[in-house]
C-alpha positions in Angstrom: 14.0 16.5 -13.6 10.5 16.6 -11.8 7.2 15.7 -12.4 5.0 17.7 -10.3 1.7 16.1 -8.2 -0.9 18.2 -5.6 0.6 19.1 -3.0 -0.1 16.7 -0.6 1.1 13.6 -2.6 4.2 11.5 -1.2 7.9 12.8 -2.7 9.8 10.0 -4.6 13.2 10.7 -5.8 14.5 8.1 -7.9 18.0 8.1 -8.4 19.9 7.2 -12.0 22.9 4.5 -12.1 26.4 5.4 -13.1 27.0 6.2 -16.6 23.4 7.8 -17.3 21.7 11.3 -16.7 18.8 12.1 -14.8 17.1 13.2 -18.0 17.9 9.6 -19.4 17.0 7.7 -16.6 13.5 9.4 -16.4 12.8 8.6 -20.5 12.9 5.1 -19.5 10.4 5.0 -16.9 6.4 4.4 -17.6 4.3 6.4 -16.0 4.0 5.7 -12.2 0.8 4.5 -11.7 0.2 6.4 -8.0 -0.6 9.7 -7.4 2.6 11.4 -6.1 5.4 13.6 -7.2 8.4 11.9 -8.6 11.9 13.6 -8.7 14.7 12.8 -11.0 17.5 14.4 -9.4 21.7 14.5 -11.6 24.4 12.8 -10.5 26.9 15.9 -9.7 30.6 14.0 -10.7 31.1 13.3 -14.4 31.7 10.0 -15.8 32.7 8.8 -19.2 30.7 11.9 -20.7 27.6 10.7 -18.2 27.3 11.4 -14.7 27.8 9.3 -11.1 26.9 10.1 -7.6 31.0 9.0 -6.1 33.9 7.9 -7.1 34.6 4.0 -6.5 36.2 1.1 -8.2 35.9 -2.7 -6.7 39.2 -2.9 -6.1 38.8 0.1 -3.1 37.0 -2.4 -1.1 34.0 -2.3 1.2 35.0 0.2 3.5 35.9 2.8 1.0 32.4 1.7 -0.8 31.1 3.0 2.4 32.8 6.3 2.5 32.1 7.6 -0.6 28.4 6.7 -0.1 28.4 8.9 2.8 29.6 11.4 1.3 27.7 11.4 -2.1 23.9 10.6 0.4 25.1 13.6 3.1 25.5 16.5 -0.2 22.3 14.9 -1.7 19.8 15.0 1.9 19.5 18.3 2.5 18.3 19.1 -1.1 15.5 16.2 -0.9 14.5 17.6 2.4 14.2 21.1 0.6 12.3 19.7 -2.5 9.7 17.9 -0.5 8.2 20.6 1.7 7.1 18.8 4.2 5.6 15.9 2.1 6.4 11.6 2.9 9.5 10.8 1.2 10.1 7.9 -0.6 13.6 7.2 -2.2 15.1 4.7 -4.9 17.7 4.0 -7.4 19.3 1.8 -10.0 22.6 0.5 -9.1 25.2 3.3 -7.9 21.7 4.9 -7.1 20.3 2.4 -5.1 23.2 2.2 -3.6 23.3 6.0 -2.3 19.5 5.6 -1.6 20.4 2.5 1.0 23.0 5.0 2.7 19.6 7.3 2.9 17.1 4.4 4.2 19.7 4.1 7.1 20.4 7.6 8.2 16.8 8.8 7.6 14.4 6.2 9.2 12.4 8.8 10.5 12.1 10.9 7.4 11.7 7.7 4.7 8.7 5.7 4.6 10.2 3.5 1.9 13.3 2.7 0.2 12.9 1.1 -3.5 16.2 -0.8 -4.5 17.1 -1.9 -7.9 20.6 -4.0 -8.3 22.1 -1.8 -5.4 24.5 -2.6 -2.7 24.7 -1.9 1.3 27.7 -1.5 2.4 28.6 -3.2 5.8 29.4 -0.4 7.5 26.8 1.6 6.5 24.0 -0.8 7.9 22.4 0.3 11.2 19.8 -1.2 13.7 17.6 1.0 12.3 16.0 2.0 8.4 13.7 3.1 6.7 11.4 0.1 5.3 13.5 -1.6 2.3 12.0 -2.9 -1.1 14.8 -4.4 -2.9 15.0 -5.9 -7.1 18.0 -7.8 -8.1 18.2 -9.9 -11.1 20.1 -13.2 -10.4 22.2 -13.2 -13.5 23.5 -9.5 -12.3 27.1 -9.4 -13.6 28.2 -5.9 -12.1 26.4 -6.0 -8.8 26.2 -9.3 -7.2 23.1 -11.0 -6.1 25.0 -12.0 -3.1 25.2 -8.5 -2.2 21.5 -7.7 -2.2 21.1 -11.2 0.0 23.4 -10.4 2.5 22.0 -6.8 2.7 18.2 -7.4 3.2 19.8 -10.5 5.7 21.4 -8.8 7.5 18.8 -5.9 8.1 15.9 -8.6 8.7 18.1 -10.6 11.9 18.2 -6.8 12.9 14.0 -7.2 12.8 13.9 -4.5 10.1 11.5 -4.6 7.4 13.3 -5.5 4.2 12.4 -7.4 1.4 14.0 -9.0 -1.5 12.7 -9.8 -4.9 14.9 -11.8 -7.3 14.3 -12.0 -11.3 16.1 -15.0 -12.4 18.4 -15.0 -15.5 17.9 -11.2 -15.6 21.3 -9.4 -15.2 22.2 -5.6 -14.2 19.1 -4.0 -15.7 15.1 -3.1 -15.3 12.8 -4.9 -16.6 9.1 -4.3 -16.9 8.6 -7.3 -14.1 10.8 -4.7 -11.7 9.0 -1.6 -12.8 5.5 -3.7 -11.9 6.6 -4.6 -8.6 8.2 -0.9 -8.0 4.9 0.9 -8.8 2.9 -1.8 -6.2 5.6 -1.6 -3.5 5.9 2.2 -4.1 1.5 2.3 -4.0 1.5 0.2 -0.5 3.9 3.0 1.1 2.3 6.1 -0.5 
């Protein structure tokens, strides 16, 4: 799914959480308040009649986390690159989403002028000395991905000197809500 913009307007893709569609995941945005055009792309692996960008459960571990984030962001890349035709790219996600769109913020710092995070995880091993700049939501009361998670993440990548910054919702749990969409739209306007 894509919502078109001139030409010269900045590329976001926004990437859907396990268990939804891209189709889904785009009905329950607003209306970006910024000029640019905003892509929607699906999940290629089905999942409980949904979609999801890798196979993973929390018992794999960290490392395995890693792995199949790899793979999922390296099939994914070269399409975004195609899409954008030339244009800034900005990338983000919802949990499994945000999650592939880390893996991106790493391996792309030179392509990315901004990675928007909602209730994602970085793997360890996937975190590099350099990124992309990182805007991360997490509600504190996330039951599926831990806060702790997104803290370590964006700590790590700031005693790296990396721009990264975190924005916590108290009591909210593993969702968006209208406070996160507020603060995506201004963090996505100051990079566009």
């Amino acid at each position: 799914v894509e919502l078109s913009a001139p030409e010269q307007s900045p590329y976001l893709v926004m990437l859907h959480g396990r268990g939804d569609t891209a189709k889904e995941f785009r009905e329950s945005w607003p209306a970006f308040p910024v000029k640019l055009a905003v892509a929607f792309p699906l999940a290629p692996l089905p999942f409980r009649g949904r979609r999801q960008w890798f196979e993973w459960s929390s018992g794999d571990g960290d490392d395995a986390l890693a792995d199949a984030v790899s793979a999922a962001e390296a099939r994914l890349w070269p399409a975004i690159v195609g899409l954008a035709r030339g244009r800034q790219i900005l990338v983000g996600g919802f949990s499994q989403g945000a999650t592939v769109a880390y893996a991106m913020a790493m391996r792309h710092p030179d392509e990315i002028s901004g990675a928007f995070l909602i209730a994602g995880r970085m793997p360890a091993k996937l975190r590099s000395t350099r990124a992309a700049p990182i805007v991360a939501l997490h509600g504190t009361s996330d039951d599926r991905v831990s806060i702790d998670d997104a803290r370590a993440g964006v700590a790590a990548l700031q005693a790296a000197g990396l721009e990264a910054t975190l924005f916590e919702y108290p009591g909210v749990g593993h969702t968006i809500t209208p406070a996160m969409f507020d603060q995506l739209a201004s963090s996505v306007r100051a990079r566009g």
